[in-house]
C-alpha atoms as a printed R data frame, in Angstrom:
   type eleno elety resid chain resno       x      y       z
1  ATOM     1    CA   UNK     A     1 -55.150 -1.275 -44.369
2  ATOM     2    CA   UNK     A     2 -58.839 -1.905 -44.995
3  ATOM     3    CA   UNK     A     3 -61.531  0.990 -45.407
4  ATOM     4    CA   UNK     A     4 -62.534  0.688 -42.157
5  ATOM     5    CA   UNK     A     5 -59.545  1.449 -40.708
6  ATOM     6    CA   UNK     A     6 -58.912  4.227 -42.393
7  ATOM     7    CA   UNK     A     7 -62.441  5.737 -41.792
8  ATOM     8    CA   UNK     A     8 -61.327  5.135 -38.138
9  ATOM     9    CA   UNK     A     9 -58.267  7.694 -38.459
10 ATOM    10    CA   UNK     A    10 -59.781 10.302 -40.297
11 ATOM    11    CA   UNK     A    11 -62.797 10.467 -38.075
12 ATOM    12    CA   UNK     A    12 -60.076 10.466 -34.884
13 ATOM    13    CA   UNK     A    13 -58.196 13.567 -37.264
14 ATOM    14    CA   UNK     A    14 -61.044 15.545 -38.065
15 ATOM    15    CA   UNK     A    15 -61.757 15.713 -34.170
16 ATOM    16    CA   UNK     A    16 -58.698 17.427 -33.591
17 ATOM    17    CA   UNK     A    17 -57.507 20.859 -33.863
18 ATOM    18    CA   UNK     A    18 -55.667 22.488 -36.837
19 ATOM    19    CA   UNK     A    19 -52.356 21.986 -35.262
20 ATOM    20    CA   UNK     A    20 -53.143 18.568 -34.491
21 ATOM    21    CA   UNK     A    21 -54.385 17.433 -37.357
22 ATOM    22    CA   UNK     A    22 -51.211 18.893 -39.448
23 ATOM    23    CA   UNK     A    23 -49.046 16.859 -37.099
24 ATOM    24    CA   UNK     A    24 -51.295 13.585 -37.202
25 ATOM    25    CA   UNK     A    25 -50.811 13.997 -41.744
26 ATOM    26    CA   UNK     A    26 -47.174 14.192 -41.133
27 ATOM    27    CA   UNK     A    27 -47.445 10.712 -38.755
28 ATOM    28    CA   UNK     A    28 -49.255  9.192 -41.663
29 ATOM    29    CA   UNK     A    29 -46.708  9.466 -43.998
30 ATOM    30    CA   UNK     A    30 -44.049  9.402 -42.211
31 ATOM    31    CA   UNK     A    31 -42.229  5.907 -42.616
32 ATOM    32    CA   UNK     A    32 -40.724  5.923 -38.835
33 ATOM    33    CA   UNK     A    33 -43.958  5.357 -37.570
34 ATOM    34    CA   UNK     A    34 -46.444  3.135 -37.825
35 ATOM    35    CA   UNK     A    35 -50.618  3.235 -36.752
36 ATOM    36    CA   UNK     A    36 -51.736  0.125 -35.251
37 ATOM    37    CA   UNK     A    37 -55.235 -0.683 -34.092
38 ATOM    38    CA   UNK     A    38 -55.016 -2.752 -30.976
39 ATOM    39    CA   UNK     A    39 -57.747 -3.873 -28.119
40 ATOM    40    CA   UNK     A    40 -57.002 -2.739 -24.759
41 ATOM    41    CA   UNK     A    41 -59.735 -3.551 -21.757
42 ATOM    42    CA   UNK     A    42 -61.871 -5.088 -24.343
43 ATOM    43    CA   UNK     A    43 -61.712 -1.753 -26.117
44 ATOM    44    CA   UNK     A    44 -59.960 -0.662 -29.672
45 ATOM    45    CA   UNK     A    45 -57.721  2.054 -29.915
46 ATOM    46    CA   UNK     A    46 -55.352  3.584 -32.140
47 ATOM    47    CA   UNK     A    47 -51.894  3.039 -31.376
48 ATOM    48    CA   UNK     A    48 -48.904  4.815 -33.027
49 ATOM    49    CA   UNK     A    49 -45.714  2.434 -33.296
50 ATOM    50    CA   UNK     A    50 -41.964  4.330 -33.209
51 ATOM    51    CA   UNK     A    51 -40.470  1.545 -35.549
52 ATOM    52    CA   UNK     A    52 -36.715  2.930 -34.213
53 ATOM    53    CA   UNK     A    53 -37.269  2.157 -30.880
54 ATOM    54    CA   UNK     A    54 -40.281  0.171 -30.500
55 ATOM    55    CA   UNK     A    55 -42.443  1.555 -28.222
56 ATOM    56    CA   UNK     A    56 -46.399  1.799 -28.573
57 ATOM    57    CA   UNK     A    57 -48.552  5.128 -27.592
58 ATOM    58    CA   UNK     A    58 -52.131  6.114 -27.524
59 ATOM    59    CA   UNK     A    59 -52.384  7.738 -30.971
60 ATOM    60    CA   UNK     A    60 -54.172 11.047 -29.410
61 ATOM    61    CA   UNK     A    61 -51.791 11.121 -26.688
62 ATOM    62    CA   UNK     A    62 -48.414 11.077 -28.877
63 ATOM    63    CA   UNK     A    63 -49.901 13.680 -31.522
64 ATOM    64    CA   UNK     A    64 -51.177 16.066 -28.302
65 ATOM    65    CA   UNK     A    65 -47.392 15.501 -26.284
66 ATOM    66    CA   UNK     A    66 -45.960 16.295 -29.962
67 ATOM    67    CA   UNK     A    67 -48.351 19.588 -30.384
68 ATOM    68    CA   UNK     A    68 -48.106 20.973 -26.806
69 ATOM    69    CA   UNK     A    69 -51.697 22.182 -26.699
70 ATOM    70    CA   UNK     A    70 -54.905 20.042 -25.511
């Protein structure tokens, strides 16, 4: 991970709510997943890999299914 990247997910943390952000910690450590930065339209986003199965989500969409508020 380079500096920049990390900047990038802190500054996407600090923008959510308490709840969020205590789930979004827990991703970051957690070894079953994985943040990925990949371009989509042209665009970069954060992606959050599930290494068990495989699949890629919208890193502010999986922490907000996971929290249950908006």
């Amino acid at each position: 991970m380079n500096i920049n990247f990390i900047q990038r997910i802190e500054n996407v943390i600090s923008n959510l709510n308490p709840k969020q952000q205590g789930i979004a910690r827990n991703l970051q450590i957690d070894p079953k997943f994985q943040i990925l930065e990949m371009m989509i339209y042209g665009r970069s986003e954060l992606f959050i890999k599930d290494l068990s199965s495989g699949q890629n989500y919208i890193f502010v969409n999986f922490i907000k299914s996971r929290c249950n508020c908006d």
